[in-house]
C-alpha positions as CSV (number, residue, x, y, z in Angstrom):
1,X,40.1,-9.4,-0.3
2,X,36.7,-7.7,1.5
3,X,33.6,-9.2,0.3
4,X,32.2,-6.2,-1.7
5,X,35.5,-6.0,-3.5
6,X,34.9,-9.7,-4.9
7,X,31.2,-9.5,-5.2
8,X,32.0,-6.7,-7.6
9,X,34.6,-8.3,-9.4
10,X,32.9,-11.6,-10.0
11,X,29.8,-9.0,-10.8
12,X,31.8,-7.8,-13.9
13,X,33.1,-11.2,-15.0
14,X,29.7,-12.4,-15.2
15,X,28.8,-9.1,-17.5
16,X,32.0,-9.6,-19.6
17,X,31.0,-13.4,-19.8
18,X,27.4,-12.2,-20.6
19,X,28.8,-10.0,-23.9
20,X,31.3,-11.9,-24.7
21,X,29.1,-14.7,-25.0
22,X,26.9,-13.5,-26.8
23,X,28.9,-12.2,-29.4
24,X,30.5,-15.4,-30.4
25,X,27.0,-17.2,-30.0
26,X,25.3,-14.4,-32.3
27,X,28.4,-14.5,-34.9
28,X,28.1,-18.7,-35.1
29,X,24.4,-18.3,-35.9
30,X,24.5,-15.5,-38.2
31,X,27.6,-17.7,-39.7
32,X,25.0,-20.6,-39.9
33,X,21.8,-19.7,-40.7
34,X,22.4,-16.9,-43.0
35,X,19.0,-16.8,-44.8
36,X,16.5,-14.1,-44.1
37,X,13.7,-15.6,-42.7
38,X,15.3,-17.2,-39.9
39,X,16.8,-14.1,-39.2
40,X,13.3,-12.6,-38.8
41,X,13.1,-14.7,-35.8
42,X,16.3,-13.5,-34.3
43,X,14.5,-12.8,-30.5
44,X,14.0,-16.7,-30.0
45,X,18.0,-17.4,-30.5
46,X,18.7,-14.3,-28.4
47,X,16.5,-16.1,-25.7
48,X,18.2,-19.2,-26.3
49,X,21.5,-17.8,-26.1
50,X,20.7,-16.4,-22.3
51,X,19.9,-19.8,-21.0
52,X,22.9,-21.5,-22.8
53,X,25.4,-18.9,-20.9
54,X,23.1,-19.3,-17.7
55,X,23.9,-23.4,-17.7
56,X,27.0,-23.1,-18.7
57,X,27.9,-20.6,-16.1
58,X,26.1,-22.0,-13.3
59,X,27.6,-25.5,-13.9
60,X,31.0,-24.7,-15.2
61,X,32.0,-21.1,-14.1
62,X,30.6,-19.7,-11.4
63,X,33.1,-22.2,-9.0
64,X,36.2,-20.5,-11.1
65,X,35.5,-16.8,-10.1
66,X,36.3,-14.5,-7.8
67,X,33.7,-14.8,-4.9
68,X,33.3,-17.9,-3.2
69,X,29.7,-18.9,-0.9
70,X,28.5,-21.8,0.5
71,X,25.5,-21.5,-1.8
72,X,27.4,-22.5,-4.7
73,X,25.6,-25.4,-6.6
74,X,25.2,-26.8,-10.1
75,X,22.1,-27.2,-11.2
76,X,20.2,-30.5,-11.1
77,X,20.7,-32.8,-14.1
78,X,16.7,-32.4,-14.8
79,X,17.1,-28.2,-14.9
80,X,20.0,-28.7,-16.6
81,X,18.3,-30.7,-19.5
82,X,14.5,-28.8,-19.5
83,X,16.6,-25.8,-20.2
């Protein structure tokens, strides 16, 4: 498979990981905290929901896809527990 060809494929995993993410994070906390006034700070758990998928995929999934590089790494256990 040419480079481009998985580049672009792992590009829409990581959107379809993104959403899909997202969605079941923001369902959970709209399941959990179902009072209005933590809803009125709904743009901090959208932050926090962005670096949860970030960790998870840069520790977990990005070594499962579709294009494979050298660069590859997990994070450090220190970025890893800041974020």
């Amino acid at each position: 498979m040419s480079l481009v060809v998985s580049f672009f494929l792992e590009f829409l995993r990581v959107l379809f990981i993104f959403i899909m993410g997202s969605i079941i994070l923001i369902g959970l906390e709209t399941w959990v905290f179902r009072r209005k006034e933590v809803m009125d700070y709904a743009w901090m758990l959208g932050i926090a929901n962005i670096i949860i998928i970030f960790v998870v995929y840069r520790n977990i999934l990005q070594f499962n896809g579709w294009f494979k590089s050298i660069r590859n790494k997990k994070l450090n256990r220190s970025n890893t527990f800041v974020l």
